[in-house]
C-alpha positions in Angstrom: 0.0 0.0 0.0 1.3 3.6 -0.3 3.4 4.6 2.6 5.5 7.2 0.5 4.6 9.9 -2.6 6.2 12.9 -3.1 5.5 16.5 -4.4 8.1 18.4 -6.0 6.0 21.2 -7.9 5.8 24.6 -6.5 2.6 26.2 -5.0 1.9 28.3 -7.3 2.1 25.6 -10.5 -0.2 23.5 -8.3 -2.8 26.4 -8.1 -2.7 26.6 -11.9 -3.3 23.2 -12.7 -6.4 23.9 -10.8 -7.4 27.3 -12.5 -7.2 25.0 -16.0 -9.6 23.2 -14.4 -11.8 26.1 -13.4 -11.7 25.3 -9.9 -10.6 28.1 -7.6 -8.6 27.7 -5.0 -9.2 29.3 -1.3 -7.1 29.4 1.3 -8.6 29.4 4.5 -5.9 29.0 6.8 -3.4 31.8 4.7 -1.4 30.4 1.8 0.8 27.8 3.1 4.5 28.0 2.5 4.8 24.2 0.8 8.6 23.1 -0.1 9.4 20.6 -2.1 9.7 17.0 -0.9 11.1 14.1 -2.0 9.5 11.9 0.3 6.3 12.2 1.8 5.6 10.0 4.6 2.7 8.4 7.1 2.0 10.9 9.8 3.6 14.0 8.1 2.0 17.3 7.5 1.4 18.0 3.4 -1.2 19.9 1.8 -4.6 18.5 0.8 -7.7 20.3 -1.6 -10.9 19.5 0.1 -14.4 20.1 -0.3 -15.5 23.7 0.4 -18.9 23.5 2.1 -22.0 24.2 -0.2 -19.6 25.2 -3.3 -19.0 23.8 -6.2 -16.1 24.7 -8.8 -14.2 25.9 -5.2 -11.6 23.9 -3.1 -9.5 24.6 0.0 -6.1 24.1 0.2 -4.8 23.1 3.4 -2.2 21.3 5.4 -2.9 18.1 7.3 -1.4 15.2 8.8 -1.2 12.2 6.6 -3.1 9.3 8.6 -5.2 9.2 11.8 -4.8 6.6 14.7 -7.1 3.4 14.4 -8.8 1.9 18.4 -5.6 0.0 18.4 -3.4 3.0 17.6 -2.2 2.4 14.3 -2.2 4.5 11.3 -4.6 5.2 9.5 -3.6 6.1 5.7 -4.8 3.9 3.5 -8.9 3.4 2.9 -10.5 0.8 1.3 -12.9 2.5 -1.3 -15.1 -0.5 -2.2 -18.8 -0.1 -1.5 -18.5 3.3 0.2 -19.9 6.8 -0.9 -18.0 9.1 0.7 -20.8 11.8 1.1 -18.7 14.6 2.6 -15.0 15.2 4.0 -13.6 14.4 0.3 -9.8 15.9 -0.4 -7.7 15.8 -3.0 -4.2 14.6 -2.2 -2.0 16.4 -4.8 0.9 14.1 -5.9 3.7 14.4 -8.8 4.9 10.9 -8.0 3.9 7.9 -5.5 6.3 4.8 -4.7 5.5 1.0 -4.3 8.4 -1.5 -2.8 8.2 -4.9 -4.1 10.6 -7.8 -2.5 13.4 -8.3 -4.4 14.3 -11.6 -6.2 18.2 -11.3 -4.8 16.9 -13.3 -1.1 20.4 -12.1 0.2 19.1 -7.9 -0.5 17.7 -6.5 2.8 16.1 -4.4 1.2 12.8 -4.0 -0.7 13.2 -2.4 -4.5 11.6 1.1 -4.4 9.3 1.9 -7.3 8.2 5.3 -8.9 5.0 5.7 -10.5 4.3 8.9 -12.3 1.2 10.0 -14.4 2.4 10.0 -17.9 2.4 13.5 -19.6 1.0 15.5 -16.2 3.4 17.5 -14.0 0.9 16.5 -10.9 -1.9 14.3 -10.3 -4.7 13.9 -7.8 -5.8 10.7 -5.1 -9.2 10.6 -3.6 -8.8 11.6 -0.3 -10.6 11.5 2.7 -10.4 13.8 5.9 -11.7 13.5 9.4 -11.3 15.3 12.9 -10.0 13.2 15.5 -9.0 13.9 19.2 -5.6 12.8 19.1 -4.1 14.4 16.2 -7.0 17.0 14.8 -8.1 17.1 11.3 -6.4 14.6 9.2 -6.2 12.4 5.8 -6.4 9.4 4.6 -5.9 8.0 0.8 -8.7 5.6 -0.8 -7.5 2.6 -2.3 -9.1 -0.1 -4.6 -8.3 -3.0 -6.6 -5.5 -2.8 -8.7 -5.5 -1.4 -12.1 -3.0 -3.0 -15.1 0.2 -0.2 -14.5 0.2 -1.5 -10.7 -1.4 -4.9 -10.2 2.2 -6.4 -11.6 3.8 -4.5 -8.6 0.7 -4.6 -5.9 -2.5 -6.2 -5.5 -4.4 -2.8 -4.2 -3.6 0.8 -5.5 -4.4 4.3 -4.6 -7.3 6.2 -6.5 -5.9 8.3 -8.7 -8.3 10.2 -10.5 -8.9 11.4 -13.8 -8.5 15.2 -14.4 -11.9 16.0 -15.4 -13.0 14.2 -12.5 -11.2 16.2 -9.8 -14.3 19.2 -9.5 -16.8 16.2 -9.3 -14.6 14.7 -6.3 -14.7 17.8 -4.3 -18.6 18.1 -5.0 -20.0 15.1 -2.3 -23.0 15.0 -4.3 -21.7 13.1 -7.1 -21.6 9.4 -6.6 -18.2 8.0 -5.5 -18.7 4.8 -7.2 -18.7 6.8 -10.5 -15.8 8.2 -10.0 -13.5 5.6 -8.3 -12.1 3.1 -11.4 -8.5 2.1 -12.4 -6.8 4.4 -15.2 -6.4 2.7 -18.9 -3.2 0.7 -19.3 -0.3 2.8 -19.9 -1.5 5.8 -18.3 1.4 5.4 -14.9 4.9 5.3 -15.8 7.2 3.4 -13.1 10.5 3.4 -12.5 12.9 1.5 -10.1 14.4 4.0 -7.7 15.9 1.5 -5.0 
């Protein structure tokens, strides 16, 4: 499951991706100073687009904790998708890359090959978010995963949503039906790359 995706793209290329869109960005909180980083990891703070309240066409930028603590304390950051609506608390978890490790075939290697997976052709791409207020750590997010589609299922056998373009105002609008939105990109659309 995704434990690891990065963000290299500045702010203000992120909030133009969006204006192409014809979504607007607000920032509620001020706008966030958001540096580059490699590697973006379970419980750190990175920035989210979620659902502004009664709006269409209009998202919040924000920064949140990745992952929330389960009863027995673990972390939350991954979220099966499967059968679920999703009928409010929807973010966007903005992404230029995302990594998978798979176990190596050398049994003497300690440690597990790293792959990148990048959207072919975009310089950032969007996973279906979810966030939720929690006594311990506040407002935080989660990423939705599903079955596998045919870029990962040779490296994983579940994947993060990552959704279509056209589909990222329809996410952020809790009216439209999850379950249309939440499929596996056509073949060829993730490039990957082995990065350790």
């Amino acid at each position: 499951m995704c434990n690891d995706y990065r963000l290299m793209v500045e702010l203000a290329s992120v909030i133009e991706e969006f204006e192409h869109l014809k979504i607007k960005i607000r920032f509620p909180e001020g706008r966030p100073n958001i540096e580059a980083r490699e590697d973006i990891r379970i419980t750190d703070t990175a920035p989210i687009v979620r659902t502004a309240a009664g709006e269409r066409g209009v998202g919040e930028l924000v920064q949140r904790r990745w992952s929330w603590p389960s009863p027995t304390k673990k972390p939350v950051y991954n979220f099966r998708s499967e059968g679920r609506e999703f009928n409010s608390h929807r973010a966007l978890v903005i992404a230029d890359a995302f990594f998978e490790f798979t176990t190596p075939e050398d049994p003497k290697k300690k440690r597990k090959n790293k792959w990148m997976f990048r959207k072919a052709g975009e310089p950032i791409f969007a996973i279906a978010g979810i966030w939720r207020e929690t006594e311990e750590v506040g407002e935080a997010f989660t990423m939705l995963t599903m079955e596998p589609g045919p870029d990962i299922a040779p490296y994983h056998d579940r994947q993060i949503v990552i959704l279509e373009r056209e589909a990222w105002a329809d996410w952020l609008d809790p009216s439209v039906s999850a379950k249309t939105l939440i499929k596996p990109l056509p073949a060829g659309s993730l490039s990957a790359e082995q990065v350790g």
